[in-house]
N, C-alpha and C positions, 0 to 999 in steps of 0.2 A: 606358330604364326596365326595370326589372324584374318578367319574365312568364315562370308557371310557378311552381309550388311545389318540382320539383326545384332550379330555380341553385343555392339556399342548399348541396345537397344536394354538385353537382359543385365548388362551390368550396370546401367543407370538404372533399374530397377531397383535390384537388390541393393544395390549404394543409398539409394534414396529411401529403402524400408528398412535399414540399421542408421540412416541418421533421425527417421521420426522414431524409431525403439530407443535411444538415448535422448528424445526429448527435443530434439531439431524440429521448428514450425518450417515444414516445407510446403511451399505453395501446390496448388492441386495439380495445375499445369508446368511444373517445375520439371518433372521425369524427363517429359518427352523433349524438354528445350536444352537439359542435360546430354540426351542420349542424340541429340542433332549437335551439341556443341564437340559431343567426342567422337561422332562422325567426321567432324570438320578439322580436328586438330590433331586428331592421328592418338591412337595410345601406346607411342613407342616413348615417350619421354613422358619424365614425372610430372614437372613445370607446367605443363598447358594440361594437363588432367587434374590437374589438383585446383589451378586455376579455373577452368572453366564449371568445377564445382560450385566454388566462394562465388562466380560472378550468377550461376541458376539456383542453386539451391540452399543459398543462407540470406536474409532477410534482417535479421539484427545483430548486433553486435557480440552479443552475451552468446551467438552460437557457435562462436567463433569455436572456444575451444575442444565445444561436442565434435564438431565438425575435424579440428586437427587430427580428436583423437581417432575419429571415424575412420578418417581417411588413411591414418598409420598403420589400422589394424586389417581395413582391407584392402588396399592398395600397393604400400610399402614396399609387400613382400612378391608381390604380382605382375609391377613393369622392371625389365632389366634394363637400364637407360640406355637408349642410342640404338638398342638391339632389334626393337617392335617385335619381342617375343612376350605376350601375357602368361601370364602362368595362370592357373585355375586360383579364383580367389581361397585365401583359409577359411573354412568357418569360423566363427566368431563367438563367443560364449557371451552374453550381456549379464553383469552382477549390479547389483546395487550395494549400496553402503548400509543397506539395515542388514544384509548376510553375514551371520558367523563366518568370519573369515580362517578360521579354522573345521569347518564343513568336510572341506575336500580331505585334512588331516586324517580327519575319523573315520573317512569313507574309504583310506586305504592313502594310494601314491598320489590323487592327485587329478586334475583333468591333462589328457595326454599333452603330449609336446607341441602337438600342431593345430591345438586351442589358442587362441588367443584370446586373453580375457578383457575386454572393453568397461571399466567403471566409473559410475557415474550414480550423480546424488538426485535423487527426484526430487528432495525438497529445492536444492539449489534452485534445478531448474522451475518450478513451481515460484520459487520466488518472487520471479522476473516477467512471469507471465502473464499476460494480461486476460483480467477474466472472463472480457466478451469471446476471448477466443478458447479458453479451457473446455474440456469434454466435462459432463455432470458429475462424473470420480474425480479428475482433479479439480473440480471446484470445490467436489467435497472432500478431499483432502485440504484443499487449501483452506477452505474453513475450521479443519482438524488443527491444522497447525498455528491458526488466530488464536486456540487459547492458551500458547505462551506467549502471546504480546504483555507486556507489563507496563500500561499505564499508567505513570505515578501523578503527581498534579504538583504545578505551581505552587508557593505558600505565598499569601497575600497576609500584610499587617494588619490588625485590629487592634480597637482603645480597650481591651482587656491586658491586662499585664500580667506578667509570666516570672516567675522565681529565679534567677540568676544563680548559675553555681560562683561566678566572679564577682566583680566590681560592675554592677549595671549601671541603668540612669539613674532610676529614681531609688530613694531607700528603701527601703521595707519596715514600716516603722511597726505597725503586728509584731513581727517575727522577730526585731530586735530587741523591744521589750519582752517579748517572752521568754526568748533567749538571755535576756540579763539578769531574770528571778532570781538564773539560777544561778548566777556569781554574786549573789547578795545587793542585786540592782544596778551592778557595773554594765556598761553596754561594751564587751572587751570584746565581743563579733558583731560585726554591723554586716544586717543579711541586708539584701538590694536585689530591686525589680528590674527587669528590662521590656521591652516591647515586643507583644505575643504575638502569635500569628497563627495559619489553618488552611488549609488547600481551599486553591483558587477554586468557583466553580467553573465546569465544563458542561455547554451546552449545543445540541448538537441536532440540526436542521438538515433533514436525508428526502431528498428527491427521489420521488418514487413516482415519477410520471414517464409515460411510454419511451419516452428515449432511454433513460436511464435504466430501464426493464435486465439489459448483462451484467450490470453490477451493484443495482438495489439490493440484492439479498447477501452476496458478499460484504458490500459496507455495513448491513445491518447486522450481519455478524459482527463485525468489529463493534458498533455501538453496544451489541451484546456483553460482549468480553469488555467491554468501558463501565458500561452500568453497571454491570454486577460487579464489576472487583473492586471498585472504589465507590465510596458517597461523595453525597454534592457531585451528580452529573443527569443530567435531564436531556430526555431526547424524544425529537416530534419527525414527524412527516412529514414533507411539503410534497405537496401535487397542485390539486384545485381547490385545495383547502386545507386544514392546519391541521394535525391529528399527534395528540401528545400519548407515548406508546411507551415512556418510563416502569409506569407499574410491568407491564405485558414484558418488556425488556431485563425485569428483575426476574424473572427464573432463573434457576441453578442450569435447568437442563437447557443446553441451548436449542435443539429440537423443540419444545415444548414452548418457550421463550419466542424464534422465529413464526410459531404456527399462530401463537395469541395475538404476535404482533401485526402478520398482514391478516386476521380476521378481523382484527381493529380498525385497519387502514380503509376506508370505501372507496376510494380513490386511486387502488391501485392502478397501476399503468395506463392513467388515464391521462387527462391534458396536463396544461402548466400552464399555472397561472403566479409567479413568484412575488409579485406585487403585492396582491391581492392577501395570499398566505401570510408573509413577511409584515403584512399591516396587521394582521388577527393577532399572531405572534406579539408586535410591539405594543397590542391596545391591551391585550389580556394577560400575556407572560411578561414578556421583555423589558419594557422601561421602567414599570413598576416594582420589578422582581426578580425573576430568575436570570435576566442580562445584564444586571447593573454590576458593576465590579469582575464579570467571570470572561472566560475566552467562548468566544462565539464561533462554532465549525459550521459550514454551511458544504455538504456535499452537493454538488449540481452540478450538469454540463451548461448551465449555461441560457439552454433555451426558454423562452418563455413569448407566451403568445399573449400575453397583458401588455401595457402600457409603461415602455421603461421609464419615464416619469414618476411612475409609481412607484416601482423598483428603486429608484434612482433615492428619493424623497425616503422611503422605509429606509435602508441601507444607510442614510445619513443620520436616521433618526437612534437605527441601533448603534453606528458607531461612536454617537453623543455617550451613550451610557456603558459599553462594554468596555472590558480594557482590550481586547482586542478582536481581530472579526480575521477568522481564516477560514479560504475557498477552496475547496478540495474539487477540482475537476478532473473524472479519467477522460478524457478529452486532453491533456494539457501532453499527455506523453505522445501524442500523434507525431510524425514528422510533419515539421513545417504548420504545427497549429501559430493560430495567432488567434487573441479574444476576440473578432469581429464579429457575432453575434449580440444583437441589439439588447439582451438580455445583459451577457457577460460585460460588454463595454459599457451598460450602466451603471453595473453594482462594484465595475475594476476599483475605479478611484477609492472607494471605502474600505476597501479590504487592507490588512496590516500583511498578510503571506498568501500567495498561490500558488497553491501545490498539485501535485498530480495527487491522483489515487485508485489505479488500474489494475495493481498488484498487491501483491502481499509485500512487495517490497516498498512500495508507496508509503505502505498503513506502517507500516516498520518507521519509515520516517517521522509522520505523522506524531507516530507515540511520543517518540521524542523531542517532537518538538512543544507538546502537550506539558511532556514532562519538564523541558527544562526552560521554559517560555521564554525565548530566545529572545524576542524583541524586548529592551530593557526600558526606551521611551518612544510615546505611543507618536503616531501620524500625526499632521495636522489635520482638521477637520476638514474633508473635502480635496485633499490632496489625493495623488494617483499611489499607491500601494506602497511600502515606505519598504518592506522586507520580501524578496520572493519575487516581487511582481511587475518592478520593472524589466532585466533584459530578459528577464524568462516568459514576459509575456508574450513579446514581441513574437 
């Protein structure tokens, strides 16, 4: 039986320190609101124990399942329904998915009987997890695992023509006569050209001003892993000023790579001024050059302490020339975000997609959508976001 008013106390502890060891975001104040919830519901039945878990100490969705399994391995075996007899919880043995699951083999019979083994994947969970909340090893994990993203790019047409193994457009009138020398002037294969083409370019505008400070150097990993594995992609810094960091982003090594690039930067984690950038951008890069024809990413939450006028005016003037303009804001995965920041509701209407980009699972989307340029025909000029952006804004 149960004696003492602490137990509820000690066993919402240890409940609470095996679900943040599989990866569960438990709130700091979540323990004690746990160990008053099993004060209050009694731990003679499974029902209201397992309930009054889900309603103090899980937070998102995705924990759900850490959370079932948590609670199978230490509970399960602990309440007798009906009876209000606890039994002493089992220890718990915690594995991961990178362990030789033949370890224990080698090691003889095995972990004893009254282990229970609880597994779970750190990448999974790293996936899902948003980076202002990551400790500095899973961010750097989570940057470990950016460099298998595979960024492939869009193919946009060009007036160069391209040699057909079939029946093209146009003939190939070279290739035919050459090809007919050699049947004594007969043209008995007729080679034919078709219309060439060459990966879209991708350019990419990373807010690196004090709000954005949890996930600047995450995203600029990703632009890492973008620059270096493909050409034709160009990538700047926006703060209080423009700072193009392409070269610095071409190292192999991404350490070496990150360190060149915020030396580069002067402006780290300083104001935001998006207008003001975005017009540097469109007078010197942009309309003349590296935006005209390619997809335009613009990571930022949003804020900016300039004139959304200005914002408003740049943003129309790049979506003249881009083929498309996508807003990546970790801000967008919040509950109950909505763009009302005078910044974000200027630059909404011009954007083609608005995306999150908070996790690894974001940038995972992202890729693909890079790669497979989803949107087929573009916005109207000055319309509100034509893919992404309407009920997701809201």
């Amino acid at each position: 039986m149960v004696t003492g008013s602490e137990q509820p106390g000690r066993l919402a502890v240890a409940f609470t320190r095996l679900l943040r060891q599989a990866g569960v975001a438990v709130p700091g104040g979540a323990p004690a609101r746990y160990a008053e919830a099993l004060a209050a519901v009694g731990l003679g039945l499974e029902d209201p124990v397992y309930w009054a878990g889900r309603a103090t100490l899980v937070r998102r969705p995705e924990d759900v399942a850490a959370y079932d399994a948590c609670f199978q391995a230490f509970w399960r075996g602990g309440i007798t329904s009906r009876l209000g007899v606890v039994a002493r919880p089992e220890p718990v043995a915690l594995a991961t998915d990178e362990e030789d699951d033949v370890q224990g083999d080698e090691a003889g019979d095995g972990p004893p009987a009254t282990i229970l083994q609880l597994r779970y994947s750190p990448a999974e969970v790293l996936r899902h997890k948003d980076f202002g909340a990551c400790t500095p090893d899973e961010l750097a994990e989570a940057q470990r695992l950016m460099a298998a993203l595979r960024v492939g790019g869009a193919r946009r047409r060009t007036r160069r023509r391209r040699r057909s193994p079939h029946r093209g457009t146009w003939p190939d009138l070279g290739r035919t006569v050459r090809h007919a020398l050699r049947t004594g002037g007969e043209p008995i294969q007729r080679r034919w050209q078709e219309p060439g083409d060459r990966p879209r370019r991708v350019v990419f505008l990373c807010d690196v001003s004090g709000s954005m400070a949890p996930y600047a150097r995450a995203l600029l990993r990703f632009l890492h892993v973008t620059v270096a594995g493909r050409p034709g992609v160009e990538a700047f810094t926006i703060g209080t000023r423009l700072t193009r960091v392409t070269r610095a982003l071409s190292a192999r090594d991404p350490d070496a790579a990150l360190r060149r690039a915020a030396q580069s930067v002067p402006d780290w984690s300083g104001g935001t001024r998006l207008g003001d950038a975005l017009r540097q951008f469109n007078d010197r890069w942009g309309t003349g050059g590296v935006a005209r024809g390619a997809v335009v990413v613009i990571l930022s939450d949003g804020w900016d302490r300039g004139d959304p006028a200005v914002l408003a005016a740049e943003m129309a003037r790049l979506g003249r020339v881009a083929h498309r303009v996508v807003w990546v804001n970790p801000l967008k995965a919040t509950p109950g975000y909505a763009p009302l920041v005078r910044g974000m509701a200027a630059a909404l209407p011009y954007v083609d997609q608005f995306m999150e980009g908070h996790s690894l699972a974001s940038l995972e989307q992202l890729a693909r959508v890079l790669t497979d340029d989803v949107a087929a025909t573009r916005r109207p000029a000055g319309s509100r976001a034509a893919q992404g952006a309407g009920p997701q804004a809201a």
